[in-house]
Structures are given as C-alpha cells and as structure tokens.
N, CA, C and O atoms as a CHARMM CRD file, in Angstrom:
* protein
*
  368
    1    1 UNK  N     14.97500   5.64500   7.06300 PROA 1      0.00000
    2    1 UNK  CA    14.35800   4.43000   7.53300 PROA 1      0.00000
    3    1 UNK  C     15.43300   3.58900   8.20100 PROA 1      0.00000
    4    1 UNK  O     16.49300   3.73900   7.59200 PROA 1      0.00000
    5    2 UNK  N     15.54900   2.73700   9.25900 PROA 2      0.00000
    6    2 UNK  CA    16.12800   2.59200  10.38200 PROA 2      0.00000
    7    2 UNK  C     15.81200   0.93800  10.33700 PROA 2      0.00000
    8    2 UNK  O     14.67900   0.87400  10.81300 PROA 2      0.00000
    9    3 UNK  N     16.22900  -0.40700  10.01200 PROA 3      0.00000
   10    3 UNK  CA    15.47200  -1.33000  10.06500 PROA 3      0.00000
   11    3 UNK  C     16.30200  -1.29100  12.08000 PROA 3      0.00000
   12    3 UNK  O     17.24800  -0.71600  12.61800 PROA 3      0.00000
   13    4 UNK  N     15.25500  -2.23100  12.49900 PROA 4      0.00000
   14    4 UNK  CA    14.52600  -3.06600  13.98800 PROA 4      0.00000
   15    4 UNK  C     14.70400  -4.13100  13.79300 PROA 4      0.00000
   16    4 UNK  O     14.27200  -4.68500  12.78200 PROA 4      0.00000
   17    5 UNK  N     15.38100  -4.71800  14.68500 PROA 5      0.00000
   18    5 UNK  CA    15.01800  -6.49100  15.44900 PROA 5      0.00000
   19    5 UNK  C     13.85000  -6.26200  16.65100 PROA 5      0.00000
   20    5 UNK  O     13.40800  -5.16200  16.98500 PROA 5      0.00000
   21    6 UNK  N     13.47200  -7.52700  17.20200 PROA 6      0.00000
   22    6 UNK  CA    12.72100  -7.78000  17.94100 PROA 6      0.00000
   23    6 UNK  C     13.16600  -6.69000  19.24600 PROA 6      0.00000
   24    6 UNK  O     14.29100  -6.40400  19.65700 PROA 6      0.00000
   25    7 UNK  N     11.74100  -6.19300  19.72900 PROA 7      0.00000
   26    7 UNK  CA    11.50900  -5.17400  20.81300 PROA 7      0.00000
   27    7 UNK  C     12.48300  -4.24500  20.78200 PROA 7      0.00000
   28    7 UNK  O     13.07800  -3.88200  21.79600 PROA 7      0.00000
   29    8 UNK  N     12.79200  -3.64300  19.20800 PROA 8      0.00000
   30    8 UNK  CA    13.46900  -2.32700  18.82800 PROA 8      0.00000
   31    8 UNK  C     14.84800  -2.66600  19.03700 PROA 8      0.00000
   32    8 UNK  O     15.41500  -1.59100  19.23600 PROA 8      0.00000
   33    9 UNK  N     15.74500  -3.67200  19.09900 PROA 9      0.00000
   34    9 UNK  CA    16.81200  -3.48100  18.88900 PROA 9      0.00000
   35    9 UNK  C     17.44300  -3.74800  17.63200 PROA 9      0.00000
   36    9 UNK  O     17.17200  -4.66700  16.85900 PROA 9      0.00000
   37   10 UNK  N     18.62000  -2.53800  17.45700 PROA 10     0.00000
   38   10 UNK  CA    18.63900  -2.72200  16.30400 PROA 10     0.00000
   39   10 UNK  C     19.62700  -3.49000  15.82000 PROA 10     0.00000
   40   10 UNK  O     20.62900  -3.82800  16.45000 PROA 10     0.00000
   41   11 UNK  N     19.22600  -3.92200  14.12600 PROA 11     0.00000
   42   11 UNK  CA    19.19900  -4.79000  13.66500 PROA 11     0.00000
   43   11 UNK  C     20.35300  -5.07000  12.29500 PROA 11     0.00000
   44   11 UNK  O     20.71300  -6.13200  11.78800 PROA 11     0.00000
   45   12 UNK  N     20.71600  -3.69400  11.98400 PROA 12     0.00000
   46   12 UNK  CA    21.23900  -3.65300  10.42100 PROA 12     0.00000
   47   12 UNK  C     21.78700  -2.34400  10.50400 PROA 12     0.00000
   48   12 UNK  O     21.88000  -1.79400  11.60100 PROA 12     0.00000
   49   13 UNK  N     22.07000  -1.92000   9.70400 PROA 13     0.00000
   50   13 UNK  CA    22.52600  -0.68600   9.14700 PROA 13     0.00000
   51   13 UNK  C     20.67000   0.68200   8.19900 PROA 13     0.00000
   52   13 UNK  O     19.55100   0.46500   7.73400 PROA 13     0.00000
   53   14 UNK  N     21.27000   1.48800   8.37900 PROA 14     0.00000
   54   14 UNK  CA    20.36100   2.43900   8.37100 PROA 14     0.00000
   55   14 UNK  C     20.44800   2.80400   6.66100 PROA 14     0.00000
   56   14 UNK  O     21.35100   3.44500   6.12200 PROA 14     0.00000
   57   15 UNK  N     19.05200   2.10700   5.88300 PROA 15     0.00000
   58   15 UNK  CA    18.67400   2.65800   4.75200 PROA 15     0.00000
   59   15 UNK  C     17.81800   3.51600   4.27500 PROA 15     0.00000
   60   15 UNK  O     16.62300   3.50300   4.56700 PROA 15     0.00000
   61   16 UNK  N     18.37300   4.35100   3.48200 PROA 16     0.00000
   62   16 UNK  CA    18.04900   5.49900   2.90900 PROA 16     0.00000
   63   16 UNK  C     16.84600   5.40400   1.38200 PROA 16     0.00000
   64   16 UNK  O     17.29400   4.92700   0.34000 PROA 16     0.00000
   65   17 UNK  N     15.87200   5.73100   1.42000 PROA 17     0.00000
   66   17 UNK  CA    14.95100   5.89100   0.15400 PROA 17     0.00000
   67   17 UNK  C     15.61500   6.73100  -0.62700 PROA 17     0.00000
   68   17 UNK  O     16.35500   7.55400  -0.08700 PROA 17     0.00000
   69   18 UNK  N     15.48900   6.69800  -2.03700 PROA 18     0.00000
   70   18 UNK  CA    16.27800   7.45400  -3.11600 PROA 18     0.00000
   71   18 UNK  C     14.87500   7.33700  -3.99900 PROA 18     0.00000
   72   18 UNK  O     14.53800   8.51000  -3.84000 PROA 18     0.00000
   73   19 UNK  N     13.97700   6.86100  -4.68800 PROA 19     0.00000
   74   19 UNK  CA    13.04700   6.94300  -5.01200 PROA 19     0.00000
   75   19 UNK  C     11.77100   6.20000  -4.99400 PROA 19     0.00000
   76   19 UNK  O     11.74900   5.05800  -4.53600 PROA 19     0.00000
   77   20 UNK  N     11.03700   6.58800  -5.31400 PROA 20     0.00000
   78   20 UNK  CA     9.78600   5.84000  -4.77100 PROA 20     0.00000
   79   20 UNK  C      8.60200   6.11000  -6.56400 PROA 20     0.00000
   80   20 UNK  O      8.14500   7.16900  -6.99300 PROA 20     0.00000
   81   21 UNK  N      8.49900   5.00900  -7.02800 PROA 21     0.00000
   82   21 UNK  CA     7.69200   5.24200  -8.33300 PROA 21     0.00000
   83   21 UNK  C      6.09000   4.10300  -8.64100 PROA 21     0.00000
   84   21 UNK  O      6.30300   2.94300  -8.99600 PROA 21     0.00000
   85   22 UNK  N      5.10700   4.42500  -8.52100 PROA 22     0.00000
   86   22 UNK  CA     3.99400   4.09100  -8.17800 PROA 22     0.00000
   87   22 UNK  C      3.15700   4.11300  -9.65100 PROA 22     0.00000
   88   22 UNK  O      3.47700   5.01300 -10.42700 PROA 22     0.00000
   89   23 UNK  N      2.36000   3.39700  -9.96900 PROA 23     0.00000
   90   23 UNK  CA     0.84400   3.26100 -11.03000 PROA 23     0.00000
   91   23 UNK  C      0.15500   2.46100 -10.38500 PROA 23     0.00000
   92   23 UNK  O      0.39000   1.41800  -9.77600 PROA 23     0.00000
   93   24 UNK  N     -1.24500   3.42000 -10.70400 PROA 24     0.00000
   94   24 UNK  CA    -2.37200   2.59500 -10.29100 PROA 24     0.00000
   95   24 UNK  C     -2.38200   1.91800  -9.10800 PROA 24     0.00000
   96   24 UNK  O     -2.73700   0.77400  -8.82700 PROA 24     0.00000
   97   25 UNK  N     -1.73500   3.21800  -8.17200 PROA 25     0.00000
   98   25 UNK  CA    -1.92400   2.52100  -6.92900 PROA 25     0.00000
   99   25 UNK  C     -2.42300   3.47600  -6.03400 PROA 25     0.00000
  100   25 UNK  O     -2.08700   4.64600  -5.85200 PROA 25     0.00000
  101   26 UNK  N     -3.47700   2.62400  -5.38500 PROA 26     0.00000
  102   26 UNK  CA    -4.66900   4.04000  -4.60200 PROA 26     0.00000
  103   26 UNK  C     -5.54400   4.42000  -5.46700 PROA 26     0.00000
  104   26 UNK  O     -6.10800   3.80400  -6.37100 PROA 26     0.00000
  105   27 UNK  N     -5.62800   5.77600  -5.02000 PROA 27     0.00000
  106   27 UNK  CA    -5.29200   6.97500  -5.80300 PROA 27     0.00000
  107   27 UNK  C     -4.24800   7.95000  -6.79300 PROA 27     0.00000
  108   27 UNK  O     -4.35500   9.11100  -7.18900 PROA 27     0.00000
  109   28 UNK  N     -3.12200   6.82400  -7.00000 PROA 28     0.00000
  110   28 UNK  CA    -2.24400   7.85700  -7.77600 PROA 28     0.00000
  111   28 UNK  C     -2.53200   6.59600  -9.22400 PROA 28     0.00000
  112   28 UNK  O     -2.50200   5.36600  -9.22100 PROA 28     0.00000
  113   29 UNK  N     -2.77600   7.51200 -10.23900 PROA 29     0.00000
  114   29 UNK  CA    -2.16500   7.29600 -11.97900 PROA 29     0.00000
  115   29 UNK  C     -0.84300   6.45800 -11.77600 PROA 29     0.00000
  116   29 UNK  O     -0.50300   5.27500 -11.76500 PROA 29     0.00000
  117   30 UNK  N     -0.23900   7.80600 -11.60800 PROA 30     0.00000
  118   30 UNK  CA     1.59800   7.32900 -11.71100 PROA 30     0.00000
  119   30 UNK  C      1.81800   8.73500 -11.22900 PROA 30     0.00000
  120   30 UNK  O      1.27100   9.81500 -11.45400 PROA 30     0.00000
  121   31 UNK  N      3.14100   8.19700 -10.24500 PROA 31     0.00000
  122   31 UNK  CA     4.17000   9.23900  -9.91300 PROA 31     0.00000
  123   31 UNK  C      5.30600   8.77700  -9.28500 PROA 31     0.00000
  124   31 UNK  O      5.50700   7.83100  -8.52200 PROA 31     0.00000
  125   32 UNK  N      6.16000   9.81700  -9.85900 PROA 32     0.00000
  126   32 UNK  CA     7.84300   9.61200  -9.46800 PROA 32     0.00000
  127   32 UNK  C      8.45200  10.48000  -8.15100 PROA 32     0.00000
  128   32 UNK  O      8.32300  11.70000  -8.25300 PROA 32     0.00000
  129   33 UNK  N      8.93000  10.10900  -7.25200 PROA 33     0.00000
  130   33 UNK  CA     9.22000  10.68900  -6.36300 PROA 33     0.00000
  131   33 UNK  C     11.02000  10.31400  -6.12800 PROA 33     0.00000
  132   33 UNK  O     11.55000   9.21300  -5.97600 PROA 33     0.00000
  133   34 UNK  N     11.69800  11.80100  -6.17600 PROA 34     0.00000
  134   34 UNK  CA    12.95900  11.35900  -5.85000 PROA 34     0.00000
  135   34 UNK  C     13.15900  12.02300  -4.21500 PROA 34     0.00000
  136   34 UNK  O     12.83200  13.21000  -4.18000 PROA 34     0.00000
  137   35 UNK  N     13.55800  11.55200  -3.09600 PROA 35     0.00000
  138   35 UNK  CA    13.85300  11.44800  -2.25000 PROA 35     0.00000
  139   35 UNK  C     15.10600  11.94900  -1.24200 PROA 35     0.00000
  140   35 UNK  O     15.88900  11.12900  -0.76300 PROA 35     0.00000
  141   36 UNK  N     15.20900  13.50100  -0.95900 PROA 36     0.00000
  142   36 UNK  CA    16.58400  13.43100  -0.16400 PROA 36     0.00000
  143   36 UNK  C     16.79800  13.26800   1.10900 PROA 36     0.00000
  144   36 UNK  O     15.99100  13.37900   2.03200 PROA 36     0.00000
  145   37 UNK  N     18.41700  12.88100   1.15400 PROA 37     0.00000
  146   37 UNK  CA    18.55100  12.12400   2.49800 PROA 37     0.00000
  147   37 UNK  C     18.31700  12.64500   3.59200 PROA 37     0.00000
  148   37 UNK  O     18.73800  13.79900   3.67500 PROA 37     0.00000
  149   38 UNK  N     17.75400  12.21300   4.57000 PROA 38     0.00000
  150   38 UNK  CA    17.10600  12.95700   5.48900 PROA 38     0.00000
  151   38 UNK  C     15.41300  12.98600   5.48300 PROA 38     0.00000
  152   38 UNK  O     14.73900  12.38800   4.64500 PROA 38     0.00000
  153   39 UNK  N     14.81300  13.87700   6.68800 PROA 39     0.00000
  154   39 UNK  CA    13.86600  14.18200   6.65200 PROA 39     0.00000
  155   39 UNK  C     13.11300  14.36000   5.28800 PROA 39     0.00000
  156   39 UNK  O     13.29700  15.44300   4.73300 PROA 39     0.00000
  157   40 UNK  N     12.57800  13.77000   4.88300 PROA 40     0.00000
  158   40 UNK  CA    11.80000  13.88700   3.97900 PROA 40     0.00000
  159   40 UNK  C      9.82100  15.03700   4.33700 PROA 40     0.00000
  160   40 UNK  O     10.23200  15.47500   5.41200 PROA 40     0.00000
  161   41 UNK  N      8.83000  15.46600   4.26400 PROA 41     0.00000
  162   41 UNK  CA     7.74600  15.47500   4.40100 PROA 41     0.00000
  163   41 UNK  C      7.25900  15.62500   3.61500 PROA 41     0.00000
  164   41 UNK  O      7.59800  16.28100   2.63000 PROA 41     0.00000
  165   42 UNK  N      5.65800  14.67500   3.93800 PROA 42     0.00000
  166   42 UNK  CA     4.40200  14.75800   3.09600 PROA 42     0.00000
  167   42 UNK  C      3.51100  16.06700   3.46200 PROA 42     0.00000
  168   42 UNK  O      3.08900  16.22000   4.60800 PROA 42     0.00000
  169   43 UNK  N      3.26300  16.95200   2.48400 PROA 43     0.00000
  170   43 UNK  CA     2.18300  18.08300   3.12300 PROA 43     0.00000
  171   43 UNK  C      0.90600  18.01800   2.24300 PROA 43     0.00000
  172   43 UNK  O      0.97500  17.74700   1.04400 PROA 43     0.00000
  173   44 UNK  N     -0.05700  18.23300   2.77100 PROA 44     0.00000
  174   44 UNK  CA    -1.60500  18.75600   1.66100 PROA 44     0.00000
  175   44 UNK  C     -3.32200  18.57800   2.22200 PROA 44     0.00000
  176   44 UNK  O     -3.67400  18.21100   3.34400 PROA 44     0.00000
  177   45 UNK  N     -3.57500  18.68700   1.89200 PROA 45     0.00000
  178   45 UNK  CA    -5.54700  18.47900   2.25900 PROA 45     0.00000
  179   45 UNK  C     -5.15500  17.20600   2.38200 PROA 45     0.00000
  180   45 UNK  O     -4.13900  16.57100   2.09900 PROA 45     0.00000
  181   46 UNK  N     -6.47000  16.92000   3.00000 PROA 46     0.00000
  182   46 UNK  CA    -7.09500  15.80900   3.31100 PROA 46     0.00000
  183   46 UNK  C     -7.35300  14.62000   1.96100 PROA 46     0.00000
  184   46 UNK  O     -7.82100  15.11600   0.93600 PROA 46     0.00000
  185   47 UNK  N     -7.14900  13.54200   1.94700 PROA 47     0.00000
  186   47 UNK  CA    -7.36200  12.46200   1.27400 PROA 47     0.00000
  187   47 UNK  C     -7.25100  13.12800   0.08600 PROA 47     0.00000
  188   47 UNK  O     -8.24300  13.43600  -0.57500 PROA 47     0.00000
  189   48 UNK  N     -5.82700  13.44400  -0.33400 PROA 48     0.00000
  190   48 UNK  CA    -4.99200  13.78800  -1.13400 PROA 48     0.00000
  191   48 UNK  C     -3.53300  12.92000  -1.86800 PROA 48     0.00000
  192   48 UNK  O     -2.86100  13.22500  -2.85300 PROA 48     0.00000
  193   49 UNK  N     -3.40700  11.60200  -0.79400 PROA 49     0.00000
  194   49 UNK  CA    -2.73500  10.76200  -1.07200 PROA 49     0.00000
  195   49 UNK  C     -1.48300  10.36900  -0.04000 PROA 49     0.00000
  196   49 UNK  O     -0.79500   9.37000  -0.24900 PROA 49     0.00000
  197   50 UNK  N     -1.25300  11.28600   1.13000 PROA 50     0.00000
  198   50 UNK  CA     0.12600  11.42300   1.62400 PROA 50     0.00000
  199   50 UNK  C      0.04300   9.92800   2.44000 PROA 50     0.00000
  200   50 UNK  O      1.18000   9.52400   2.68200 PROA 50     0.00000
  201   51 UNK  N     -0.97500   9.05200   2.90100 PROA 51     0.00000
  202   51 UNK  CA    -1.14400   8.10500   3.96800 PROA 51     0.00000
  203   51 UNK  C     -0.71100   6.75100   2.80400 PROA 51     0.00000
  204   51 UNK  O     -0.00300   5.76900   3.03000 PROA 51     0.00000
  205   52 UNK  N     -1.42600   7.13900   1.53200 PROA 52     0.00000
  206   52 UNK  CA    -0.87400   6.05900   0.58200 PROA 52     0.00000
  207   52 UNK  C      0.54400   5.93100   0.38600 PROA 52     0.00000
  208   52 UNK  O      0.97500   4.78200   0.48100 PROA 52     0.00000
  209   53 UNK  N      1.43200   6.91500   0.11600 PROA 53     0.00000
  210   53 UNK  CA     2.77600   7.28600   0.23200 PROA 53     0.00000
  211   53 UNK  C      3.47700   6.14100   1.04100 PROA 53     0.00000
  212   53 UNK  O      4.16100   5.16100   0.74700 PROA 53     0.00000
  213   54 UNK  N      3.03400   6.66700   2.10900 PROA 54     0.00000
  214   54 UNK  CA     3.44800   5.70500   3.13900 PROA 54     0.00000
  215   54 UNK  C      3.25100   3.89300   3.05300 PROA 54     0.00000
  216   54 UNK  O      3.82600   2.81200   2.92700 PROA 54     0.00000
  217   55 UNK  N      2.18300   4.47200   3.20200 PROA 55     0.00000
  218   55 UNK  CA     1.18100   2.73600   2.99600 PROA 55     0.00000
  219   55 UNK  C      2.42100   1.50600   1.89400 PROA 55     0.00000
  220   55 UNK  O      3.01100   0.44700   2.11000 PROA 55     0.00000
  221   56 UNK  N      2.23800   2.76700   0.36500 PROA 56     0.00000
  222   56 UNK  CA     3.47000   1.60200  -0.27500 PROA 56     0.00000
  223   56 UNK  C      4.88000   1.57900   0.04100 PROA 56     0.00000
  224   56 UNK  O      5.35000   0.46200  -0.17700 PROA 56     0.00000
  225   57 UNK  N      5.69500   2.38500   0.46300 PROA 57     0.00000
  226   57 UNK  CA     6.42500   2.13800   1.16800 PROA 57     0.00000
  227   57 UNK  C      6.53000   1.39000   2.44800 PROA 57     0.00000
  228   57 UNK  O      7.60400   0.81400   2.62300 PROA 57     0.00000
  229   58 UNK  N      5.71200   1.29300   3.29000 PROA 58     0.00000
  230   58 UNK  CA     5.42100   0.14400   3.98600 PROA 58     0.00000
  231   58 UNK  C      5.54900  -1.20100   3.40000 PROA 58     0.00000
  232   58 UNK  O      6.27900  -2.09900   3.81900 PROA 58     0.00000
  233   59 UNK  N      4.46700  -1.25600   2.00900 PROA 59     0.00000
  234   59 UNK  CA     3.98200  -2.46900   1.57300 PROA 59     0.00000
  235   59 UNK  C      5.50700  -3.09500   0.76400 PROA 59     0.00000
  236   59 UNK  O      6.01600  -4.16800   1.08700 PROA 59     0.00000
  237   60 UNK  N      5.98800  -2.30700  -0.16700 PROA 60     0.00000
  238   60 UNK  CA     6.88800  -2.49700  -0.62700 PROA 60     0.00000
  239   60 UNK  C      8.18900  -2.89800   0.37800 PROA 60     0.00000
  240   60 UNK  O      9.15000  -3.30600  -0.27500 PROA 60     0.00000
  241   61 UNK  N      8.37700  -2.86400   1.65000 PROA 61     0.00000
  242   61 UNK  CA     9.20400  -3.00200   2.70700 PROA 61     0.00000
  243   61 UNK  C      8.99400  -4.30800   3.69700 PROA 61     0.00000
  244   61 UNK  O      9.85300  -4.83900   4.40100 PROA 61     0.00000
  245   62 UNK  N      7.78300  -4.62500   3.56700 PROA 62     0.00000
  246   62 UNK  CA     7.11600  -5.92500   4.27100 PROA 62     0.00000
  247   62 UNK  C      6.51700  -6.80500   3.75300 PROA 62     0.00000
  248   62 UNK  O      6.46200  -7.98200   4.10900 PROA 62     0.00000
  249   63 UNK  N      5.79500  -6.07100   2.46700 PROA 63     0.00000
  250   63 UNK  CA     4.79700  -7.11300   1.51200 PROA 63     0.00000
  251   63 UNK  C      3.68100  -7.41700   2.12700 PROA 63     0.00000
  252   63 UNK  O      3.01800  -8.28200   1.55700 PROA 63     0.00000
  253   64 UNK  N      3.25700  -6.99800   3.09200 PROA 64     0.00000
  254   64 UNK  CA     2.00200  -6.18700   3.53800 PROA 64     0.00000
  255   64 UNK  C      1.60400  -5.10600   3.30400 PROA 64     0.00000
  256   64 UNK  O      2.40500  -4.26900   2.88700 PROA 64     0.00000
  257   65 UNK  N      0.18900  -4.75600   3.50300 PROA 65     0.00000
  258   65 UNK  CA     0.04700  -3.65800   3.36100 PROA 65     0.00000
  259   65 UNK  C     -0.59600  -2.88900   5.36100 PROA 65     0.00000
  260   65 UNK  O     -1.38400  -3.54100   6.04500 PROA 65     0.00000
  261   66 UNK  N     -0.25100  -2.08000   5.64300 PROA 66     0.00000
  262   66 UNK  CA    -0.66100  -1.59300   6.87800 PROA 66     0.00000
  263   66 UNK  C     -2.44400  -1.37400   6.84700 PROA 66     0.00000
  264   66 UNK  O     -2.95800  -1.04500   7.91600 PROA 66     0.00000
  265   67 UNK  N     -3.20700  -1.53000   5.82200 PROA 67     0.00000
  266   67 UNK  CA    -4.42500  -0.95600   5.78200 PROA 67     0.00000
  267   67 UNK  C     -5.40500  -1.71100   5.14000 PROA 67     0.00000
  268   67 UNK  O     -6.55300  -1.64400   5.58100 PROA 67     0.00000
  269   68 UNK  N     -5.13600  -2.48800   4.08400 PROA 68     0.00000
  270   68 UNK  CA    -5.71900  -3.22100   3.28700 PROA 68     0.00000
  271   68 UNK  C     -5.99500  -4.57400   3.67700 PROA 68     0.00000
  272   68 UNK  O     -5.13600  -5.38200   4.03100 PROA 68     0.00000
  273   69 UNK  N     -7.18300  -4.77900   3.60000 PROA 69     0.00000
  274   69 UNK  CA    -7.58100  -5.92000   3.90700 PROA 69     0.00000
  275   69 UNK  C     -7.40200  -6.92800   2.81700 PROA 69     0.00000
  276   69 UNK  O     -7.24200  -8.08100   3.21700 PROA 69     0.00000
  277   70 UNK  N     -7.39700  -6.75400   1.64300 PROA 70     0.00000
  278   70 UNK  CA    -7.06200  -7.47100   0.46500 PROA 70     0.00000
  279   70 UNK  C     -6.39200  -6.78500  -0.84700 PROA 70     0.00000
  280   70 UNK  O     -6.44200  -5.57400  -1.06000 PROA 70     0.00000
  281   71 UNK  N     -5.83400  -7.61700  -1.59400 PROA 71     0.00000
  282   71 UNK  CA    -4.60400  -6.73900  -2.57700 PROA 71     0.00000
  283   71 UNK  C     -5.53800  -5.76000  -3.85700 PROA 71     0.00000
  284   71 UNK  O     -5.02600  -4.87900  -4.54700 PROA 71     0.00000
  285   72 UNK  N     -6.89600  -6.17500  -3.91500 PROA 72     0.00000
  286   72 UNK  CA    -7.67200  -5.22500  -4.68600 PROA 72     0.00000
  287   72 UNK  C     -7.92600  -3.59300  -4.30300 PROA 72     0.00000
  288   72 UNK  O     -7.99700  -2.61300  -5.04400 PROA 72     0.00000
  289   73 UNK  N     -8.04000  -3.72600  -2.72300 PROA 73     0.00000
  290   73 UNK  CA    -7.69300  -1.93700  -2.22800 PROA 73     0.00000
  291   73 UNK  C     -6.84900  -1.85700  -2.60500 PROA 73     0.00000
  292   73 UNK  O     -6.53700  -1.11300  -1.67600 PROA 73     0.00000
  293   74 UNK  N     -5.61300  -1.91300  -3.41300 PROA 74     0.00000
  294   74 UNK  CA    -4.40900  -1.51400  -3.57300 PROA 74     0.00000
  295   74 UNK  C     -4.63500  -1.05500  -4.95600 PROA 74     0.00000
  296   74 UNK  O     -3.87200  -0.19700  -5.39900 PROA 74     0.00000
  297   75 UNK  N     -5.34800  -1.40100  -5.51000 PROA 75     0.00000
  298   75 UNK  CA    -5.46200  -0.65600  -6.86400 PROA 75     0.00000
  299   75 UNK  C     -6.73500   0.03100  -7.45800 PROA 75     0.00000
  300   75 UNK  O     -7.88500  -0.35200  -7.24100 PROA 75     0.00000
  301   76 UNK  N     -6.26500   1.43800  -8.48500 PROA 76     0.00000
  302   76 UNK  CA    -6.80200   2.25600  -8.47000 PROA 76     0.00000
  303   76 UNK  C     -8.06900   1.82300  -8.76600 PROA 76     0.00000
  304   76 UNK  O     -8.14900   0.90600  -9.58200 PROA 76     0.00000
  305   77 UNK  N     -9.38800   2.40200  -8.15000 PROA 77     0.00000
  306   77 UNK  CA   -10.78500   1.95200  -9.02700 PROA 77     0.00000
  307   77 UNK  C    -11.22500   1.55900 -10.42000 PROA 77     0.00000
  308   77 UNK  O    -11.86100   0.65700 -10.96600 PROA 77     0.00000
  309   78 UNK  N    -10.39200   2.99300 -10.82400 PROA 78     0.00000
  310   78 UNK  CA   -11.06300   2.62500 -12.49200 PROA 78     0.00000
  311   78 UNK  C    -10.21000   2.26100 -13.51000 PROA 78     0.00000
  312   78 UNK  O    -10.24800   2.54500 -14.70700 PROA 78     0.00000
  313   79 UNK  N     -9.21100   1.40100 -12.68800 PROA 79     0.00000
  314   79 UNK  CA    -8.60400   0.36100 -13.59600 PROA 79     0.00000
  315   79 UNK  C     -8.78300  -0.65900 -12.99000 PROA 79     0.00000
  316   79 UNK  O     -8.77300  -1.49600 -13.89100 PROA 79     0.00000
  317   80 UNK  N     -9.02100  -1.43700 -11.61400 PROA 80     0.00000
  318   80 UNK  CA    -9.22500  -2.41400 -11.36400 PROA 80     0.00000
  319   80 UNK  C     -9.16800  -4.01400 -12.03400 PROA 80     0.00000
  320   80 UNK  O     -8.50100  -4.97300 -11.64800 PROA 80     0.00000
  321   81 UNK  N    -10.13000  -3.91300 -13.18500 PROA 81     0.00000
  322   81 UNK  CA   -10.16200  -4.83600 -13.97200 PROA 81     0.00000
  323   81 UNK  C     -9.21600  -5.00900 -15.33600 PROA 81     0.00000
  324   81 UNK  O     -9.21500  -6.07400 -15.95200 PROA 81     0.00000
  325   82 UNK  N     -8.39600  -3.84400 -15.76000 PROA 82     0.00000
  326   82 UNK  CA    -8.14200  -3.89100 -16.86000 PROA 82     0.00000
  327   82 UNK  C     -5.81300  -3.71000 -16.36100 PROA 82     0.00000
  328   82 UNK  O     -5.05700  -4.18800 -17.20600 PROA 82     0.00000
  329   83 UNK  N     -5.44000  -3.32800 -15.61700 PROA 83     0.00000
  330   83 UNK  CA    -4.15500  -3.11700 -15.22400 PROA 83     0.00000
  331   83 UNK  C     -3.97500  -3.76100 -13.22600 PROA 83     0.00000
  332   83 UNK  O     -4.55700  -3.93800 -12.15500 PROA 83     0.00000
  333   84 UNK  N     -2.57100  -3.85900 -14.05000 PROA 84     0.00000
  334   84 UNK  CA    -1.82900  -4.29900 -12.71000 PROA 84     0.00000
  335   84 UNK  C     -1.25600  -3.05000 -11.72200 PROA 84     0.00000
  336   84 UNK  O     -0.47700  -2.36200 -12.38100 PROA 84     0.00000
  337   85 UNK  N     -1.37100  -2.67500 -10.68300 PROA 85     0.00000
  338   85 UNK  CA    -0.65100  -1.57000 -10.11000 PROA 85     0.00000
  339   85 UNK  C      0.88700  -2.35500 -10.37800 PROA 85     0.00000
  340   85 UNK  O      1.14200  -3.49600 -10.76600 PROA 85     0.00000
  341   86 UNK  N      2.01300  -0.89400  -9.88200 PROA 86     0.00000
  342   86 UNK  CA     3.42300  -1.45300 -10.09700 PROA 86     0.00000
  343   86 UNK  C      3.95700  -0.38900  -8.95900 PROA 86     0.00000
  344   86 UNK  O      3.43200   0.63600  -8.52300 PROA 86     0.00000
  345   87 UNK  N      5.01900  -0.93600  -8.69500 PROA 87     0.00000
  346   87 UNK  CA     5.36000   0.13000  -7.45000 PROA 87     0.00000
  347   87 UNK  C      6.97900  -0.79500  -8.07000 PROA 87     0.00000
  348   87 UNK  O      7.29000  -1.80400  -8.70200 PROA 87     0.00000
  349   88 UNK  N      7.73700   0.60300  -7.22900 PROA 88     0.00000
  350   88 UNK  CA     9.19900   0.57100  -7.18000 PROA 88     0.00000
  351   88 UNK  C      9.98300   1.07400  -6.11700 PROA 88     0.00000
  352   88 UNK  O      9.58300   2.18500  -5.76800 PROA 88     0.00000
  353   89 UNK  N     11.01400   0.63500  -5.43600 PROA 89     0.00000
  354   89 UNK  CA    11.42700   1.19500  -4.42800 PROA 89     0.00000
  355   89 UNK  C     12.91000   1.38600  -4.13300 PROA 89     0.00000
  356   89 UNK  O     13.56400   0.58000  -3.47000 PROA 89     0.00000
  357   90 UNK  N     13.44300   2.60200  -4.71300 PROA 90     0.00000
  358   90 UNK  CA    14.81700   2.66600  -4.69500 PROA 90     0.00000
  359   90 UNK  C     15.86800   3.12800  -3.29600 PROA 90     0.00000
  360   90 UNK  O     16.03500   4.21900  -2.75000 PROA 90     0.00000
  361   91 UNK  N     16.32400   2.07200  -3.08900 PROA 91     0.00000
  362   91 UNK  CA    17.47600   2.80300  -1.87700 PROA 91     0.00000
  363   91 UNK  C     19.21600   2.69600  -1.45600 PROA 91     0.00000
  364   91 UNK  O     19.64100   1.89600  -2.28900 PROA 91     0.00000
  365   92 UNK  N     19.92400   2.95100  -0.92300 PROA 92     0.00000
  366   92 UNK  CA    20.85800   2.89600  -0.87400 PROA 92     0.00000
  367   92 UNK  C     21.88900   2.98100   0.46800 PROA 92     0.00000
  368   92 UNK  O     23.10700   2.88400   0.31700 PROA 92     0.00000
C-alpha cells in the first residue's frame, strides 16, 4: 500500500500490511490474516468475502467505508443487536 497526496503525488513513504484481524464483520465470525510483503492475493467463488477484505482495509485506512451506506452494513447479521464488530490493522 503506497499512501497519495492530491492528484497522485506522492505523499509519504510506502506501508506495508503485516496483519489484518476482523469479528463480526460482513460476513466473517473472526479471522486472522498474516500478510507477506509484497503482492499479496485474494482468490475464491463468488460472495465468499474477498471484496470485504478489502472494504476493511479500506475502512480501517480512511474510516470510511467504500460501500456502506451506514455503519450497521458493517456488521455481521446475526449479531447485529447483541456485539460490536472489531477490526485490527497491523503494519510496518
């Protein structure tokens, strides 16, 4: 990941994801993802989770979310009412 200033110039120094750890967010329970440097890829069927991946890493990077219209899409259905999603974002 590469941060940008205005109309792509750049801006900072180039940070690296090291892990990425998620509940109750989307579609995922919980999962731990450790990260090596470099190319990373998401592979699998369809609405399997890889766009969410992204999505919190996005969200976690801007505090937006790229998709969500409100912070309740962000968490899983059938906890909705009873848990908080949690996300984590490790880099270096």
């Amino acid at each position: 990941m590469t941060l940008s200033g205005p109309a792509g110039g750049y801006a900072g120094h180039a940070v690296y994801i090291t892990d990425l750890n998620l509940a109750n967010f989307r579609n995922y329970a919980q999962v731990e993802l450790s990260l090596d440097r470099g190319l990373n890829l998401f592979v699998g069927e369809n609405a399997q989770g890889k766009s969410n991946l992204l999505e919190a890493i996005y969200l976690l990077s801007t505090l937006r979310s790229s998709r969500a219209s409100s912070d309740s899409d962000l968490v899983r259905r059938d906890v909705l009412d009873s848990e908080f999603p949690v996300a984590r974002l490790q880099t270096e």
